[in-house]
C-alpha angles and dihedrals in degrees: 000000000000112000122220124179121195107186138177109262094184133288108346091000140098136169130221118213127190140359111355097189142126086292098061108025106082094060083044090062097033080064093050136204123327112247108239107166104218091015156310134253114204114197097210087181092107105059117107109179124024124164123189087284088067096041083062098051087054089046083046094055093045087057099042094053095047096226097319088105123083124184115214138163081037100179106233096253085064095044087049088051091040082059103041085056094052091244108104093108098041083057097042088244097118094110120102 
């Protein structure tokens, strides 16, 4: 079983650490999103492994927090597949 981590980074941010994939979504969203009161910050530096299970989670969050949510630290595997979808720029993921 695939293994995922959200932990807390300091005040209005998390990180996520590990495979965010179809194994682990659903009991991520089950979680739901961390409350972050003007917004969250989510360091995305740690995941190893994301299929497109994991690239809607992050679409669902976004959408969820209505633009008080930012990526950053995206691996480049998530930033290829964020592209590939035609979502790089809705996630902010559109950099090199």
């Amino acid at each position: 079983m695939a293994e995922l981590r959200l932990e807390a980074a300091g005040p209005g941010r998390v990180r996520l650490a590990g495979a965010l994939t179809h194994e682990t979504v659903p009991a991520l969203l089950e979680r739901g999103l961390p409350a972050a009161g003007e917004g969250l910050t989510v360091d995305l530096a740690g995941l190893d492994r994301v299929d497109s299970a994991g690239l809607a989670l992050l679409i669902e969050w976004l959408r969820r927090a209505r633009g008080t949510l930012r990526y950053e630290g995206a691996p480049q595997p998530l930033r290829a597949l964020a592209r590939v979808g035609g979502v790089a720029g809705l996630l902010g993921l559109a950099g090199p």
